[in-house]
C-alpha positions as CSV (number, residue, x, y, z in Angstrom):
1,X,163.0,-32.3,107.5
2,X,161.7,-35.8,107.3
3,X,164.8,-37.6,105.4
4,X,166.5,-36.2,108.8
5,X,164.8,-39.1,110.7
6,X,166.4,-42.1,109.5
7,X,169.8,-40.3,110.1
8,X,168.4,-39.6,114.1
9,X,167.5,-43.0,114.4
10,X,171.0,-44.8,113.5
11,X,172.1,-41.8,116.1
12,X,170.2,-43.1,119.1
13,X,171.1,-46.9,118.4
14,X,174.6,-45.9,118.3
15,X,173.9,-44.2,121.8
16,X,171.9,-47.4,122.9
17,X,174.8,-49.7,122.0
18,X,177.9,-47.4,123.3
19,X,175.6,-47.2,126.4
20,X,175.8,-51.2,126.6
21,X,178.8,-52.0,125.8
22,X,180.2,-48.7,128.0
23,X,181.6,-47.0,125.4
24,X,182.3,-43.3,126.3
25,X,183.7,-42.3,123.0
26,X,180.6,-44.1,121.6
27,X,178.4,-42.0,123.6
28,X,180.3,-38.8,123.0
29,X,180.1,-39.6,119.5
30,X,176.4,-40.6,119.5
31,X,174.9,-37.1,121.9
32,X,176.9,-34.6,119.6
33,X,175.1,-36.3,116.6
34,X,171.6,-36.7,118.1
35,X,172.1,-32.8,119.3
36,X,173.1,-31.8,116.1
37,X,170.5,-33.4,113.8
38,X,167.6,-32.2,116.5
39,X,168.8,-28.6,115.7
40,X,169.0,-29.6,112.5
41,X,165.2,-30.0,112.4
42,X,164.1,-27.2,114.6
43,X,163.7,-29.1,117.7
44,X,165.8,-26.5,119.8
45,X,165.2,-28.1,123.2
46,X,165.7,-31.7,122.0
47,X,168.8,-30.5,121.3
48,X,169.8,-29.2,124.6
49,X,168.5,-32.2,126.2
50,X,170.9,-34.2,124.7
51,X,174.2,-32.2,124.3
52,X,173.4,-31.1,128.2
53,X,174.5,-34.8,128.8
54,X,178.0,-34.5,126.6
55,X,178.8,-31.1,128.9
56,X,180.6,-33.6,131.8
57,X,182.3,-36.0,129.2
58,X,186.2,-35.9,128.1
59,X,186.5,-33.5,125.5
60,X,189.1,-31.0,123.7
61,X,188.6,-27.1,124.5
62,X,187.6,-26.9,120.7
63,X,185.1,-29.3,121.4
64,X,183.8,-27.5,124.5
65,X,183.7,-24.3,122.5
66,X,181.4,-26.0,119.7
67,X,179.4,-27.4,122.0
68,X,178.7,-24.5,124.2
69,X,178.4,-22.5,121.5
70,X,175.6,-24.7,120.0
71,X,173.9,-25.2,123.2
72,X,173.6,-21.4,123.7
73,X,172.3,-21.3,120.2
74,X,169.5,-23.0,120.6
75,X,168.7,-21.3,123.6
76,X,168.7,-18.2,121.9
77,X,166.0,-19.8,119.8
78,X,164.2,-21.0,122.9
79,X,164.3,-17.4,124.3
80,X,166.4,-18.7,127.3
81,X,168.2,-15.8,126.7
82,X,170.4,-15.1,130.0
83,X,171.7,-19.3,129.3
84,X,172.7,-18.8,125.9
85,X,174.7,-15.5,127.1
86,X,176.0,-18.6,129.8
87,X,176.8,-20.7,127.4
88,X,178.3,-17.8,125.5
89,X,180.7,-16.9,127.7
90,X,182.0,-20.5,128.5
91,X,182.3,-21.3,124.7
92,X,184.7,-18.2,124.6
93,X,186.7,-19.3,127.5
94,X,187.3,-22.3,125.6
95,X,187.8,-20.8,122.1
96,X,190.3,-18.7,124.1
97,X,192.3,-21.7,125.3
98,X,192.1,-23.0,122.1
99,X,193.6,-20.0,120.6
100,X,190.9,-19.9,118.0
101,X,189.7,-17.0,116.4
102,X,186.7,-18.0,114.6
103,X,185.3,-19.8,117.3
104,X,186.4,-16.4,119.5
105,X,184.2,-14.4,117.1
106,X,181.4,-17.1,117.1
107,X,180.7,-17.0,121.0
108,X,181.5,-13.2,121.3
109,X,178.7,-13.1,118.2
110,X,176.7,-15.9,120.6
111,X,177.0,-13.4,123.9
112,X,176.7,-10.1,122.3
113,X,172.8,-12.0,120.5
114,X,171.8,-12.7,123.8
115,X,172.7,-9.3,125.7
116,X,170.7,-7.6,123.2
117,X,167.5,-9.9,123.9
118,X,168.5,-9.0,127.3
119,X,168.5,-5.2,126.8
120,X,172.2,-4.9,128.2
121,X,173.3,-2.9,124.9
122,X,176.8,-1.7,126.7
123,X,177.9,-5.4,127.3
124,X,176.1,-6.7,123.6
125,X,178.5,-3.4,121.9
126,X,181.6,-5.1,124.2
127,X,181.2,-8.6,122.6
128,X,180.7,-7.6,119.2
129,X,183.6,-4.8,118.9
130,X,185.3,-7.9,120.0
131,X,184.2,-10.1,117.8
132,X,185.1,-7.0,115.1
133,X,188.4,-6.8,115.8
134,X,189.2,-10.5,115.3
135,X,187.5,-10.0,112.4
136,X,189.5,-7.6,111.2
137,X,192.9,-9.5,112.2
138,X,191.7,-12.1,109.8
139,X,190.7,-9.5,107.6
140,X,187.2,-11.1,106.6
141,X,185.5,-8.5,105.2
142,X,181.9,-10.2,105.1
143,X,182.3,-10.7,109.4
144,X,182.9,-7.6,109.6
145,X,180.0,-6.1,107.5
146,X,177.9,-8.2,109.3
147,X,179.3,-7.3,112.6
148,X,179.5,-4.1,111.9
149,X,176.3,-3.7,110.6
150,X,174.7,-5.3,114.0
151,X,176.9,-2.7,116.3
152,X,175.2,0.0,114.3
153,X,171.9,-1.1,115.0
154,X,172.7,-1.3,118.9
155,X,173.7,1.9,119.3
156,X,171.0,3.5,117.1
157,X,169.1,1.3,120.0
158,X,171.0,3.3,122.9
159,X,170.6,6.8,121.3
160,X,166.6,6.4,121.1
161,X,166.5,5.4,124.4
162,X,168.9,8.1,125.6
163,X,166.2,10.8,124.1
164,X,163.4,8.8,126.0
165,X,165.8,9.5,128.9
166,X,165.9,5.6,130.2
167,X,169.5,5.1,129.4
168,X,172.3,4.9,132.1
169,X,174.8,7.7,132.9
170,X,177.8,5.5,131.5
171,X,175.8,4.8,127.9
172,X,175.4,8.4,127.7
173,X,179.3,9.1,129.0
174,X,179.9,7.1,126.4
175,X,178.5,7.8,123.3
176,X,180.1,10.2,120.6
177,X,177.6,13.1,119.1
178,X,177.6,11.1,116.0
179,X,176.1,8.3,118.0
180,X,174.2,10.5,119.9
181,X,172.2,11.9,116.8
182,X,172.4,8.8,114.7
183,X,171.5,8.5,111.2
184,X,168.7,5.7,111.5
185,X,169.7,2.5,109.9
186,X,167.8,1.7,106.0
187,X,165.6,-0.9,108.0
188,X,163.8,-0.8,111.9
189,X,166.8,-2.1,113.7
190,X,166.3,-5.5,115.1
191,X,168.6,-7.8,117.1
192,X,171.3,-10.0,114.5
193,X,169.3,-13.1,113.8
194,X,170.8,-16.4,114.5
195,X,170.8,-19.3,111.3
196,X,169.7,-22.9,112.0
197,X,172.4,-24.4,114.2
198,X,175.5,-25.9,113.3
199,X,175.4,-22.6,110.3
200,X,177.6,-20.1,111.3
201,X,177.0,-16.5,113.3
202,X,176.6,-13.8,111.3
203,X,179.2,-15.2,109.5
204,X,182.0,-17.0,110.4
205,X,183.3,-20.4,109.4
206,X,181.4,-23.7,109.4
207,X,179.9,-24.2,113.0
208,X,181.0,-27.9,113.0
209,X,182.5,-30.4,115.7
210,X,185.9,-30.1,115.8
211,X,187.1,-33.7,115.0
212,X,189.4,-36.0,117.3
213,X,192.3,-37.3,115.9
């Protein structure tokens, strides 16, 4: 990730001069590219540091929605898992404004990640089903293997803790017998894994900024 560094240094001069020269647009311009290039590298809270600073400047709901959705990326990385279900649910609100589907299924993806780091399987199932149904709206079949794939290994999740006897009275209301007596999944079920920020979640379109006329 070395050739990255030449790339974050032009970034942060262009933040030095649009900070002289009081440039907001500049600026805006400047922290979504720093941000983007630390997560680029790996440097998850780097990352945060600087888009944390873009979250109060002028910007489109599509821009909100990428940005939120990137911030609670990297926290997802970080293990800050209850603010990337935060940022989640603000990048939805704004990809709901914005009418957007993918970016609808990217945050529902985003929240749905975190809730299962969090052990809330009932609200994680909520998210993805509706990140599923956009899915199937748009009819992308590769979301909604992914997707459905990920809702599959949740609620094999709820029915081994239902025979362990520490689920809630709602899970078990609302499980079918199939889901009750599951068949396990080919591999140990783990949470859906999140790419490298700005890739996409499982699998949606390119996780880039939207750009400004």
């Amino acid at each position: 990730m070395g050739s990255l560094d030449p790339a974050l240094k032009e970034h942060k001069e262009d933040l030095n001069i649009s900070n002289s020269i009081k440039s907001e647009e500049g600026k805006a311009r400047a922290l979504d590219n720093i941000g983007r290039t630390y997560a680029r590298k790996g440097d998850y809270s780097e990352a945060v540091k600087y888009w944390e600073q873009r979250i109060p400047m002028p910007k489109t709901v599509l821009e909100a929605a990428w940005l939120y959705h990137e911030l609670g990326r990297c926290c997802l990385e970080l293990g800050r898992f209850s603010e990337a279900a935060s940022y989640g649910e603000q990048s939805l609100d704004s990809a709901t404004q914005a009418n957007d589907d993918n970016w609808q299924i990217n945050s529902s993806v985003l929240i749905a990640q975190a809730e299962v780091k969090l052990s809330r399987d009932e609200k994680a199932l909520e998210n993805f089903n509706r990140a599923l149904k956009i899915a199937e709206v748009l009819d992308d079949t590769a979301v909604q293997d992914a997707i459905s794939k990920a809702i599959q290994d949740v609620n094999y999740r709820i029915a081994e803790n239902l025979r362990k006897g520490i689920v809630p009275e709602e899970t078990v209301e609302a499980l079918t017998h199939e889901e009750r007596d599951p068949t396990p999944p080919a591999e140990p079920p783990a949470p859906t894994k999140v790419s490298t920020p700005p890739k996409k979640t499982p699998a949606p379109k390119e996780a880039t900024p939207p750009t400004t006329p």
